[in-house]
BAROMI-836544 format. One record per residue: residue number from 1; residue in one letter; x, y, z of N, C-alpha, C in turn. Coordinates in Angstrom, 3 decimals. Layout:
BEGIN
seq_type_n.xx_n.yy_n.zz_ca.xx_ca.yy_ca.zz_c.xx_c.yy_c.zz
NUM_A_X_Y_Z_X_Y_Z_X_Y_Z
...
***
This chain:
BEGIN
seq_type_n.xx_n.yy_n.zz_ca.xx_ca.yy_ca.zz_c.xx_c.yy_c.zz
1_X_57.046_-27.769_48.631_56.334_-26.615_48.108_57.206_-25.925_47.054
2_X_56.824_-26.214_45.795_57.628_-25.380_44.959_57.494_-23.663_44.746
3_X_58.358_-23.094_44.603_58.037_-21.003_44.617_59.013_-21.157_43.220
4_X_59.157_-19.827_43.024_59.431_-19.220_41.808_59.893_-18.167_42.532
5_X_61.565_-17.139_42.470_61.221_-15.962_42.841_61.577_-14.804_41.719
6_X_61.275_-13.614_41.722_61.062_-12.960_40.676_61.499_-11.454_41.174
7_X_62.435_-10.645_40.437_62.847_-9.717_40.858_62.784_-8.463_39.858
8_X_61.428_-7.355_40.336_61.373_-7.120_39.668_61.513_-5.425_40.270
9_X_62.754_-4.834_39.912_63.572_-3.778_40.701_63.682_-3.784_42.111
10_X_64.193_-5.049_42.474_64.097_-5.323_43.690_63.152_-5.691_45.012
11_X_62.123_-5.203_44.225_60.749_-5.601_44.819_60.525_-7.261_44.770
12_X_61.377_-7.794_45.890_61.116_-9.630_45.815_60.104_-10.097_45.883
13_X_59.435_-10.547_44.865_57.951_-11.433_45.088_58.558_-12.840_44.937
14_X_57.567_-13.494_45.633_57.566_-14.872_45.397_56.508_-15.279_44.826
15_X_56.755_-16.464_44.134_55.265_-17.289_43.273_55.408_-18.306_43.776
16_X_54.297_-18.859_44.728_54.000_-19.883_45.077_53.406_-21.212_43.794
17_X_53.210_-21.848_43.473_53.200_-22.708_42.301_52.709_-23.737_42.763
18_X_52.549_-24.298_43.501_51.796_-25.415_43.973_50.552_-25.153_44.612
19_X_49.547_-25.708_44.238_47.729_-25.264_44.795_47.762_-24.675_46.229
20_X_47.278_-23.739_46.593_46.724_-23.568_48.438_45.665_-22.875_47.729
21_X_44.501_-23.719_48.278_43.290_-23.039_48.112_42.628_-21.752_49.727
22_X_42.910_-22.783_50.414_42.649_-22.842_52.123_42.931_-20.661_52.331
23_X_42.592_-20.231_52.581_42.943_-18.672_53.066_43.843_-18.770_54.302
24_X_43.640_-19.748_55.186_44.153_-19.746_56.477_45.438_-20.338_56.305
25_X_45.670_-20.913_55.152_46.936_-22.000_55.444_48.036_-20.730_54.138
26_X_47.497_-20.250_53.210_47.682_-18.942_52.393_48.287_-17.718_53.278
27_X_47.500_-17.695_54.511_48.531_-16.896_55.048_49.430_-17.226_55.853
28_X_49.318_-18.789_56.290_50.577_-18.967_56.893_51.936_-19.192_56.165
29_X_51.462_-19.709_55.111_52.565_-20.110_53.616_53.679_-18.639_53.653
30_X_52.619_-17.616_53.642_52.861_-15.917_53.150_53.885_-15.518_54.381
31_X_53.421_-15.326_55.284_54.274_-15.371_56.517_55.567_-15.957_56.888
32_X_55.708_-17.773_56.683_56.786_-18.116_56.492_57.887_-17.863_55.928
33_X_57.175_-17.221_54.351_58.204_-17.056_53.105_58.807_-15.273_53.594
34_X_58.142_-14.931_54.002_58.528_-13.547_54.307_59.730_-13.511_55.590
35_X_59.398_-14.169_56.731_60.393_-14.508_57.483_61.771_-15.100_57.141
36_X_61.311_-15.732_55.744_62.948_-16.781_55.553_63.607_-15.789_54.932
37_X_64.812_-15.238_55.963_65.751_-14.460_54.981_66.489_-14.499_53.782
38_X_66.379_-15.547_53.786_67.633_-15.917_52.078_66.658_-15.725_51.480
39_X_65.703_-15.750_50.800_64.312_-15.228_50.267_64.543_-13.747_49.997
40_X_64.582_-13.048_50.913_64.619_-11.219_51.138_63.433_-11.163_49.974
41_X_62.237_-11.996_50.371_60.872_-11.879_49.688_60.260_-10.360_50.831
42_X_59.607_-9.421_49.571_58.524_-8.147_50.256_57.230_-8.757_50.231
43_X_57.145_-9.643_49.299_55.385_-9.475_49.072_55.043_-11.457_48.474
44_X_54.439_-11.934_48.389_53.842_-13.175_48.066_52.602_-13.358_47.222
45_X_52.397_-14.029_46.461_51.065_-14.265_45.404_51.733_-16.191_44.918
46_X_50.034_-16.208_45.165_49.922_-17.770_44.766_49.211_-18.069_43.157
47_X_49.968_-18.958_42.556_49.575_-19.006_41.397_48.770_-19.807_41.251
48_X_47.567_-19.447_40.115_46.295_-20.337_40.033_46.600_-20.767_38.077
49_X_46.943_-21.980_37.461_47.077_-22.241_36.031_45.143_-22.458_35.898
50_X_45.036_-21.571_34.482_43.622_-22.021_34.215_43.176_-23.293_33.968
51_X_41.601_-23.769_34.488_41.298_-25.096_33.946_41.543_-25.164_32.461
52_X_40.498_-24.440_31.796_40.458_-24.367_30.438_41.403_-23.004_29.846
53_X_42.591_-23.061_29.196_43.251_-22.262_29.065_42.808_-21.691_27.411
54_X_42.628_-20.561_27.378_42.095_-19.494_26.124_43.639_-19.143_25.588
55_X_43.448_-18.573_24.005_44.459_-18.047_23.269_45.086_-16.758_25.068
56_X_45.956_-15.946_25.172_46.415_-15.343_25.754_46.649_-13.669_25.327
57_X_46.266_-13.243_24.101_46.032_-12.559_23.241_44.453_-11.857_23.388
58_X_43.532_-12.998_23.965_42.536_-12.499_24.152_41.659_-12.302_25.441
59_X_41.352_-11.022_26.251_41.318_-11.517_27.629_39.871_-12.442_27.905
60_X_38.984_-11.789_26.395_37.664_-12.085_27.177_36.906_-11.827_28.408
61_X_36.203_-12.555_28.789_36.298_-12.048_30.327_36.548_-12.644_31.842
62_X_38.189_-12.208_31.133_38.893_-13.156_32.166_38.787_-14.707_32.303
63_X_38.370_-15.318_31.657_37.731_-17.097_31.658_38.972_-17.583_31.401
64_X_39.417_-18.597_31.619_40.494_-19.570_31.112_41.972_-18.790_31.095
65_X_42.271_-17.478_31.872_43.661_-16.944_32.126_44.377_-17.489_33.130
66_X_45.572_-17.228_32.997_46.469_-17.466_34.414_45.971_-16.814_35.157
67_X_46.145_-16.973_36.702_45.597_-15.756_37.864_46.276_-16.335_38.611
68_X_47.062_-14.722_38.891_48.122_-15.025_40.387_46.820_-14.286_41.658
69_X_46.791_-14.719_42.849_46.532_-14.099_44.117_47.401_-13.713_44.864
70_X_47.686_-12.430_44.947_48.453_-11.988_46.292_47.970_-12.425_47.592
71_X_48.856_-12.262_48.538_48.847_-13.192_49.707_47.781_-12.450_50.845
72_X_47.599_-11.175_50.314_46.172_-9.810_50.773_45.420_-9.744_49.799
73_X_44.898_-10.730_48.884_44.188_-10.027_48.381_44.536_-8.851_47.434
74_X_45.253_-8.390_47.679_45.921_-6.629_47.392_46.417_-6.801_45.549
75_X_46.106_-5.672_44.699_46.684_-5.916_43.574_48.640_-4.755_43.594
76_X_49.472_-5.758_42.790_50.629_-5.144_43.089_50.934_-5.483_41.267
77_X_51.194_-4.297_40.933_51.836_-3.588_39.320_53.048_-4.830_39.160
78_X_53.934_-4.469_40.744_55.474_-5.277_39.912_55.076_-6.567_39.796
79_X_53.757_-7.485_40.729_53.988_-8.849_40.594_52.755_-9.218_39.562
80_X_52.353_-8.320_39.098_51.148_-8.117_38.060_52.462_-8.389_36.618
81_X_53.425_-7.275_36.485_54.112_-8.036_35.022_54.814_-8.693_35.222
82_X_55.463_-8.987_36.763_56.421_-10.186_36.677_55.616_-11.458_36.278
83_X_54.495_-11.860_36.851_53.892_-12.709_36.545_53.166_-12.638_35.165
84_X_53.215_-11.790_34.368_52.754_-11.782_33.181_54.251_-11.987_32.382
85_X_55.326_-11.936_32.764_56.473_-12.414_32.024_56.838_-14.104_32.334
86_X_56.606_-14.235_33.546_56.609_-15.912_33.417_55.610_-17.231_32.739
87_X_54.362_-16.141_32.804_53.124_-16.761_31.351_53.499_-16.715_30.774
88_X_54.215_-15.807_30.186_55.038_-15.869_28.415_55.461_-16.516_28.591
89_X_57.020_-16.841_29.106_57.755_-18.309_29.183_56.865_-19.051_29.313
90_X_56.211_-19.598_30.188_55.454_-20.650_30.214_54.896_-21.105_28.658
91_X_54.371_-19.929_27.797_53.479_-20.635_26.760_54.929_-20.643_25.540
92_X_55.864_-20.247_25.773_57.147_-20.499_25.179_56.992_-19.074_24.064
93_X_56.320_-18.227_24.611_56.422_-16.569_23.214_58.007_-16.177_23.333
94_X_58.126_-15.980_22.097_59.281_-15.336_22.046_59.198_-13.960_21.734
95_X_60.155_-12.974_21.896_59.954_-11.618_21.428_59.250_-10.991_22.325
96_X_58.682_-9.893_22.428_57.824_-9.230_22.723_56.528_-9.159_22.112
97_X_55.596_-9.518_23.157_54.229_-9.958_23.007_53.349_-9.463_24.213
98_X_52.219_-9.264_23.850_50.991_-8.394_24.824_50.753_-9.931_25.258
99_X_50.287_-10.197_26.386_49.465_-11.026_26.978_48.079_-10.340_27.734
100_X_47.170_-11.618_28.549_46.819_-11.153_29.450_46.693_-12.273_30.690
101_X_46.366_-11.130_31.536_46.088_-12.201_32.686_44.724_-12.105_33.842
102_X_44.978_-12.394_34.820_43.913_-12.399_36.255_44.709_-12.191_37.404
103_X_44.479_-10.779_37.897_45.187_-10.375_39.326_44.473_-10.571_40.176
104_X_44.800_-10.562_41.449_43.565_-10.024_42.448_43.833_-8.547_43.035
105_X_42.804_-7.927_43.390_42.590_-6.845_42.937_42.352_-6.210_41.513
106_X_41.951_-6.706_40.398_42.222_-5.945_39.145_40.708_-6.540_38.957
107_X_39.501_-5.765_38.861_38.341_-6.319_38.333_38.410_-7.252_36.650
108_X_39.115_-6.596_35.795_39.272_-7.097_34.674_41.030_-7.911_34.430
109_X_40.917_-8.135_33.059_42.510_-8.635_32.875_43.474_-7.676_32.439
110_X_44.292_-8.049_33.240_45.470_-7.251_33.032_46.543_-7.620_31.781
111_X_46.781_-6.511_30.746_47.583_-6.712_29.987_48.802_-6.602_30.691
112_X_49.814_-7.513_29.583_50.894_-7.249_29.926_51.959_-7.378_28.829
113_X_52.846_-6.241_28.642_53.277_-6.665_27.223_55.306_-7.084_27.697
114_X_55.354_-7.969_27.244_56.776_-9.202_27.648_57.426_-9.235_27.247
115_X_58.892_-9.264_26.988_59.866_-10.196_26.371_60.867_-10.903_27.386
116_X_60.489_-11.445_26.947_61.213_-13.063_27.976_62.679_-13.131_27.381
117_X_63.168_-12.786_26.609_64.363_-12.858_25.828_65.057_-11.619_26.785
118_X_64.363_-10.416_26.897_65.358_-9.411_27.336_64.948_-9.389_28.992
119_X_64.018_-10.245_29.443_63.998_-10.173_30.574_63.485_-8.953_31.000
120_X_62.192_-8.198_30.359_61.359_-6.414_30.540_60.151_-7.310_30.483
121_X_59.497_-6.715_30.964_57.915_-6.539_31.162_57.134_-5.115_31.598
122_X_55.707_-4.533_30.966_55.142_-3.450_31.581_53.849_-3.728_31.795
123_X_52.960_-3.268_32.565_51.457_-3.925_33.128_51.149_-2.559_33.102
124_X_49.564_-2.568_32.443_48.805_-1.714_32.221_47.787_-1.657_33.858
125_X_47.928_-0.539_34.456_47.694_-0.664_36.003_46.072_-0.296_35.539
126_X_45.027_-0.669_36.780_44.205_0.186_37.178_43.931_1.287_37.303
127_X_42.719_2.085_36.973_42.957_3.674_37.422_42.376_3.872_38.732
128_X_42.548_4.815_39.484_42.232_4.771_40.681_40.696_5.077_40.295
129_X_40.056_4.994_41.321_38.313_4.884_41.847_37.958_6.365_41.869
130_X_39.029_7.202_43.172_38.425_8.504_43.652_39.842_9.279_43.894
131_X_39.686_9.974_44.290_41.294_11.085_44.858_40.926_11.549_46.400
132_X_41.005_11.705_47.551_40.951_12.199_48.239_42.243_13.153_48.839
133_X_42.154_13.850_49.895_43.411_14.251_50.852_43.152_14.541_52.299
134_X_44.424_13.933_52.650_44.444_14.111_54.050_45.131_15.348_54.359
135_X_44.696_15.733_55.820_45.204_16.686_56.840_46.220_16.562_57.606
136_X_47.375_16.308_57.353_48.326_15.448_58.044_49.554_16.695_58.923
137_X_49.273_16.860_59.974_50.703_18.035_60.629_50.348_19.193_59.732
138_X_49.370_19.775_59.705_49.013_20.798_58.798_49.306_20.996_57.313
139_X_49.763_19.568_56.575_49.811_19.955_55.258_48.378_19.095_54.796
140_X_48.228_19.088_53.957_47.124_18.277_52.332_48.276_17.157_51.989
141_X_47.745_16.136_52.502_48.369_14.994_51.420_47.730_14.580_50.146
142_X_47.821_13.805_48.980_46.957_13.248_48.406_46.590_11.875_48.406
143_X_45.477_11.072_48.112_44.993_9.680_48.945_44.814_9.295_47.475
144_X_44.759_8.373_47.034_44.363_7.465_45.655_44.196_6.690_45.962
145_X_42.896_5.845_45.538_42.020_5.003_45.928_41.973_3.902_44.918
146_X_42.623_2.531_45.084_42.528_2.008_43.647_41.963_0.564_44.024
147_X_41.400_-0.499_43.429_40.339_-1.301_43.716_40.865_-2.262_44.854
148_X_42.581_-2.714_44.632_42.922_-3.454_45.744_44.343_-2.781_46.445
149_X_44.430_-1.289_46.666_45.334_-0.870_47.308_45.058_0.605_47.250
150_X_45.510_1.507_48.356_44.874_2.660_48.419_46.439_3.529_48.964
151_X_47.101_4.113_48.000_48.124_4.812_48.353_48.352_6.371_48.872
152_X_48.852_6.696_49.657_48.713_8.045_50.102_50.067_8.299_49.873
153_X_50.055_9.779_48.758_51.124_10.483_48.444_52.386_10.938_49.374
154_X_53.550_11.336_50.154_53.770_11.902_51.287_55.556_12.841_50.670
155_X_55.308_13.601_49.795_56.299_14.200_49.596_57.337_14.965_50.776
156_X_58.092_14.620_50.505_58.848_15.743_51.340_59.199_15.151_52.834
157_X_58.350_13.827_53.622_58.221_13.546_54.859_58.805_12.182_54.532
158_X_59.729_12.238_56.093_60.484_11.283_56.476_59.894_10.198_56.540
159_X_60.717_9.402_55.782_60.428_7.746_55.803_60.541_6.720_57.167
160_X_59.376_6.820_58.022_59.393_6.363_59.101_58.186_5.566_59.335
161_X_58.568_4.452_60.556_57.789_3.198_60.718_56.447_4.315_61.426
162_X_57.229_5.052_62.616_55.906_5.400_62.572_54.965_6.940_62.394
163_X_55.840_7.432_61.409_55.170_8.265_60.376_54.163_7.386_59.802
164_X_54.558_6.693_58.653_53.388_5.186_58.203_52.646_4.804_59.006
165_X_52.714_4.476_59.990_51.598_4.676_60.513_50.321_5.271_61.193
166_X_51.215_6.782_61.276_49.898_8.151_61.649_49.414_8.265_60.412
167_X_49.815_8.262_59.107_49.162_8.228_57.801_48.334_7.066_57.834
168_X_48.572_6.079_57.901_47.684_4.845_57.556_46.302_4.984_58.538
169_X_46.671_5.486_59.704_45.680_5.895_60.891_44.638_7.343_59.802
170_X_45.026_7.890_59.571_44.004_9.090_59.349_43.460_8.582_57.981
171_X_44.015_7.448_56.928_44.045_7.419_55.728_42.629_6.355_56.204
172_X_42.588_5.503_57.112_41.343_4.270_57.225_40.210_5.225_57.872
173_X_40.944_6.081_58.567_39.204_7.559_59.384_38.667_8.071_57.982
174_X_39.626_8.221_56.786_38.890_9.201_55.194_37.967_7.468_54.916
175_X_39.115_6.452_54.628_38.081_5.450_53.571_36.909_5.693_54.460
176_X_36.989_5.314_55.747_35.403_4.630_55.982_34.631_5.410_56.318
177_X_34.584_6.436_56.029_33.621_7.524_55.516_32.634_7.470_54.231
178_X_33.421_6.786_53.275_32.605_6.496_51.961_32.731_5.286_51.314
179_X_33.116_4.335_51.792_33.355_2.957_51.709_32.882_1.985_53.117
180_X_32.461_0.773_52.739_32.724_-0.443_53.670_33.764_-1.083_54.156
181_X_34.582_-1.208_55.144_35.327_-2.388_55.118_36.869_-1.213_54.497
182_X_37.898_-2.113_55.200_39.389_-1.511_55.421_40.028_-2.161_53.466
183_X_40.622_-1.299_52.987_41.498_-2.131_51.703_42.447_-3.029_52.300
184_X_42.632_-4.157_51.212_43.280_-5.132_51.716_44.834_-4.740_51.953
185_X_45.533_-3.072_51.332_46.804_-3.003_51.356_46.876_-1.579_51.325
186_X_47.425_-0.761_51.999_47.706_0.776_52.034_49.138_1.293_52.163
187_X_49.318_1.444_51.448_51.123_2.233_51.008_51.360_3.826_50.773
188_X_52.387_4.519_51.687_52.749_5.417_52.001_53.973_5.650_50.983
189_X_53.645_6.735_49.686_54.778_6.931_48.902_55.664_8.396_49.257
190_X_56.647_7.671_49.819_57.313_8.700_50.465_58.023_9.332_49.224
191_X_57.949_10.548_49.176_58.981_11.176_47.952_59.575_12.623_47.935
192_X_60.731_12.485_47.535_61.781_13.422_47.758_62.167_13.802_45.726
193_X_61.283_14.713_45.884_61.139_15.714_44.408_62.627_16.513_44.067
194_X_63.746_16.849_45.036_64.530_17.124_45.111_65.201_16.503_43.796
195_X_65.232_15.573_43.595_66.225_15.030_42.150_65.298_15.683_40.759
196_X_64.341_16.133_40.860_63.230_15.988_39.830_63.928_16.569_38.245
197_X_64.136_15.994_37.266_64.962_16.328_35.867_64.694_15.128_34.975
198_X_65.793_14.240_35.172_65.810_13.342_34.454_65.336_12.309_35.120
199_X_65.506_12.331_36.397_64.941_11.216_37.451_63.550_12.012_37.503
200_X_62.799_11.655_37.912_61.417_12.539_38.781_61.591_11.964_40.248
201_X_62.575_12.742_40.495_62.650_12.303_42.214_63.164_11.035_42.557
202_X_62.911_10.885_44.315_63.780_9.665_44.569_62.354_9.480_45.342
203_X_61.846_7.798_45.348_60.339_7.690_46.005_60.564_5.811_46.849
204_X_60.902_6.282_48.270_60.534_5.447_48.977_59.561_4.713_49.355
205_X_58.911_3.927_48.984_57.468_3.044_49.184_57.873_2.244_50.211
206_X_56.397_2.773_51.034_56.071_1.818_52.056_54.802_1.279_51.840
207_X_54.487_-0.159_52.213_53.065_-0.466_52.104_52.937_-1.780_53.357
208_X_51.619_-1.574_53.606_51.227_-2.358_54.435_49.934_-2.809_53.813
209_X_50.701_-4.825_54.198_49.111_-5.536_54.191_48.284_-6.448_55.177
210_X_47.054_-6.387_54.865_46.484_-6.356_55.998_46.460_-8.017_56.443
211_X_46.317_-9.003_55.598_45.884_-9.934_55.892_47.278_-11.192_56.765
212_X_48.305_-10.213_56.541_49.951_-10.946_57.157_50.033_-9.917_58.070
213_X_49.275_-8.841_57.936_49.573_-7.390_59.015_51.246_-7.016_59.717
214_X_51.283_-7.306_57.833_53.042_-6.315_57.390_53.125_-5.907_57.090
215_X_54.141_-4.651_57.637_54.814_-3.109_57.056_55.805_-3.157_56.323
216_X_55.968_-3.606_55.182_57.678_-3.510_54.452_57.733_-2.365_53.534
217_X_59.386_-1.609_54.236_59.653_-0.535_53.127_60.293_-1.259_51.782
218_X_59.345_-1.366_50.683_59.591_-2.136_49.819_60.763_-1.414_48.984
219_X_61.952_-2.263_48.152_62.623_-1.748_47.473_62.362_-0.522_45.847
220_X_61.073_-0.963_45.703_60.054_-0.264_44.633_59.286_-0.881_44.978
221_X_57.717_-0.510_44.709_56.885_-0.455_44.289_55.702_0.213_42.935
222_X_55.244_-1.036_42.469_54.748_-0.715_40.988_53.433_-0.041_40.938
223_X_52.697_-0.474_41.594_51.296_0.470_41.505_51.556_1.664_42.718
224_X_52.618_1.812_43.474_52.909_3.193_43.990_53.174_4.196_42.897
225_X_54.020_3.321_42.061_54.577_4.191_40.784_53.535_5.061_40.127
226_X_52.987_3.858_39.862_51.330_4.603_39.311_50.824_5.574_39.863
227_X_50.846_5.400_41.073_49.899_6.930_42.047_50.710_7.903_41.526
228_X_52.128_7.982_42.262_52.865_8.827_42.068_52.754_9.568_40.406
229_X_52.992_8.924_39.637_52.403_9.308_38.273_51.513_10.261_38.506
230_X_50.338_9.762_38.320_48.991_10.175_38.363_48.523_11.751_39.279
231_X_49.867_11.791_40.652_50.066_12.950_41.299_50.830_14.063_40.625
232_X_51.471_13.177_39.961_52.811_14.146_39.264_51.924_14.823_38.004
233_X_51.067_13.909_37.232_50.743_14.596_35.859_49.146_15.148_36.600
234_X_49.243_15.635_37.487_48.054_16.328_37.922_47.538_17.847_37.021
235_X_48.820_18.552_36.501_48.579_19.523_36.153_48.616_19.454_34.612
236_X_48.463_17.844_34.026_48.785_17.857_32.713_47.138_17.667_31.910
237_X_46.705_18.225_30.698_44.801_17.901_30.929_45.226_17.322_29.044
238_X_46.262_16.960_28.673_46.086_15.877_26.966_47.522_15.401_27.154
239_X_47.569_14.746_26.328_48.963_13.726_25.993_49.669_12.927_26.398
240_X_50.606_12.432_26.498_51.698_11.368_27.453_52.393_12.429_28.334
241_X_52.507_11.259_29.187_53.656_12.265_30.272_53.915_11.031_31.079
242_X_55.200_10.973_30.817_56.312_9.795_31.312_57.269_10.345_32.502
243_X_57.300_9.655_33.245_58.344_9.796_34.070_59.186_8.785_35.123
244_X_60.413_8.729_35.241_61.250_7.436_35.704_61.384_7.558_36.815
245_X_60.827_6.855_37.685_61.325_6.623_39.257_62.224_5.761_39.821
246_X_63.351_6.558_40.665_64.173_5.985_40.969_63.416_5.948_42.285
247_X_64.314_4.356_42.680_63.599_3.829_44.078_64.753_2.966_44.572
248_X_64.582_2.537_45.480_65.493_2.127_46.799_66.210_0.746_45.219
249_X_65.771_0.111_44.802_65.791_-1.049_43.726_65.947_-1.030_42.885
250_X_66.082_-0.013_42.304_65.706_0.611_40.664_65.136_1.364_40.486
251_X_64.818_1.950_39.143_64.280_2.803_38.366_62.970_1.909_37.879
252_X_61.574_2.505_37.744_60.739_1.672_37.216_59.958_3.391_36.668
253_X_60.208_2.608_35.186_59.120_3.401_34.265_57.591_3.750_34.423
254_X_57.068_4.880_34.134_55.758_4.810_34.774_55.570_6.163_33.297
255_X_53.838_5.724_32.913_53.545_6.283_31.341_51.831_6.637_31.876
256_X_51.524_7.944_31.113_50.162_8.195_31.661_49.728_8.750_30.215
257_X_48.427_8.227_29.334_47.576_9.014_28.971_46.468_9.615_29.314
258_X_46.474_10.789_28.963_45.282_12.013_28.908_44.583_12.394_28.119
259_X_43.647_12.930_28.116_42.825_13.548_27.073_41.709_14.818_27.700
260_X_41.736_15.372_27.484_41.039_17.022_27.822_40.381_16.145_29.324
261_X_41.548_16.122_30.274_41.930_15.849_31.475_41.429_15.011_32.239
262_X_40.599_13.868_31.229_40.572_12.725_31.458_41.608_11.264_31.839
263_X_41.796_10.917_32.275_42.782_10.152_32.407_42.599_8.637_31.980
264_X_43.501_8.623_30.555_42.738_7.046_29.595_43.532_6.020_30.243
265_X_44.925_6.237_30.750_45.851_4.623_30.877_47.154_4.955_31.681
266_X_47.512_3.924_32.207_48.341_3.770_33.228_49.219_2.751_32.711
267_X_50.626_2.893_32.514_51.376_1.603_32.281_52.964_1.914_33.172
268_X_53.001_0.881_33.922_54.545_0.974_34.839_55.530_-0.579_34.286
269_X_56.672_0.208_33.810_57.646_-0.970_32.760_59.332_-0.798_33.253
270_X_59.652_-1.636_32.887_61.303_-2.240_33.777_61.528_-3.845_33.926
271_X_62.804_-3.479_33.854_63.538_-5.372_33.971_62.664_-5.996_34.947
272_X_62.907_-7.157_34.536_62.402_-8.063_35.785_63.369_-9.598_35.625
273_X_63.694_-9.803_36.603_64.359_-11.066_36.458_63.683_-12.177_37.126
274_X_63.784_-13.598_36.192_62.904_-14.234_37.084_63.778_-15.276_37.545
275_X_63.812_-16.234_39.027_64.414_-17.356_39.006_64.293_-18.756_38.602
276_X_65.195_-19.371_38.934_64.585_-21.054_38.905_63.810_-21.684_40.103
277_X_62.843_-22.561_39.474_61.657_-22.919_40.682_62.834_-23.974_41.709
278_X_62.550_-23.729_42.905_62.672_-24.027_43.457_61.798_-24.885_44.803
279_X_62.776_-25.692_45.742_61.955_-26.388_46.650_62.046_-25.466_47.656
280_X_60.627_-24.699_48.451_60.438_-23.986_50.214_60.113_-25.552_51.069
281_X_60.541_-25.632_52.221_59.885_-26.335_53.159_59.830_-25.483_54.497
282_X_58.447_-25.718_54.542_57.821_-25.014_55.742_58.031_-25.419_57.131
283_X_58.606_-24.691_58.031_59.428_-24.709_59.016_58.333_-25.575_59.988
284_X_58.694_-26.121_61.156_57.827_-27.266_61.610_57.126_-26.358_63.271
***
């Protein structure tokens, strides 16, 4: 079984690279790789190369792109541009260049703009669906709802297994109130505003997915970044408003436009390093 692993502020994904169509055998693949420690893999996505492959420049709709699948279903920012930086290599771009691609979770294609030379990538995220908040120990949390992951804000509160999980508990009583059916991935952005200047805080991500029904406090997380954003420029109603999150892994850039308090775009950017493919064999 060949993987790929990819490090992108520490957030270890793996790229599976060899076909699993099967869901059942997808999550056992996912499971394995997560258990093998020399890995110190958080998260898993299997790569799909298009039949008919299109210029990369153009998304169209979605037809003939690369498409990675996460191992839930779930869409994830860091393995959204890591994997949009190994398409570049792959088609041999040099420089910095926009691509696009096919996530799961992302209804449309995801840009991603690359340089394979400096080893950066940034992915233009999803916007969330709805905003809700929870009632949590008598404060208001905030809930962001985004097509394949649903993050709940948690400033100020201790980063605990099972804190994360009284949130994740009250956060599935709000979805299924106005939705069908559980999201495939729900992450608890723990954050400590205390640094807030040049850093915007220090933000522990936790996320859980459903379909390996694992809790990892991930080293960063990229579409947490995004929420967090999106919480932070709450009080902003035109322009950019940037801000750098430091996280257990790194710092990962996170960029928001506005317009008379509309919210036009989401982009989260930072190194990413990728490895050499390698051979997994699946334990017997």
């Amino acid at each position: 079984m060949k993987i790929l692993v990819a490090d992108p502020a520490k957030n270890i994904t793996v790229f599976v690279l060899d076909s699993v169509e099967n869901s059942e055998k997808r999550a056992f693949l996912a499971r394995a790789i997560l258990a093998e420690r020399s890995l110190g893999a958080e998260q898993v996505g299997f790569v799909v190369p298009p039949k008919d492959e299109v210029p990369l420049r153009n998304p169209g709709a979605g037809r003939g792109l690369w498409r990675l699948e996460m191992a839930g279903g779930e869409f994830c920012g860091n393995a959204a541009r890591s994997f949009g930086l190994y398409v570049a290599g792959k088609q041999g771009l040099k420089g910095q260049a926009k691509i696009f691609v096919s996530v799961s979770g992302a209804a449309g294609p995801v840009g991603v703009e690359a340089d394979v030379e400096k080893g950066w990538a940034a992915a233009e995220m999803p916007k969330p669906l709805a905003a809700e908040t929870l009632d949590y120990r008598g404060r208001t949390l905030s809930m962001l709802v985004f097509e394949g992951i649903t993050h709940v804000i948690a400033p100020d509160v201790e980063a605990k297994s099972e804190t994360f999980y009284a949130i994740k508990s009250l956060a599935e009583k709000r979805l299924s109130r106005f939705r069908e059916g559980l999201p495939s991935a729900i992450g608890v952005m723990f954050y400590d505003a205390s640094g807030f200047g040049s850093m915007s805080g220090f933000l522990r991500p936790a996320v859980y997915v459903r379909s390996t029904d694992s809790l990892i406090f991930e080293s960063s997380c990229g579409s947490g970044s995004a929420a967090l954003g999106v919480w932070l420029s709450r009080d902003v109603a035109d322009g950019t408003f940037r801000c750098a999150l430091s996280q257990p892994g790194g710092v990962i850039e996170t960029e928001l436009n506005k317009k008379a308090g509309e919210l036009i775009s989401i982009t989260i950017g930072g190194e990413v390093k990728l490895g050499e493919v390698e051979e997994f064999t699946l334990p017997e």
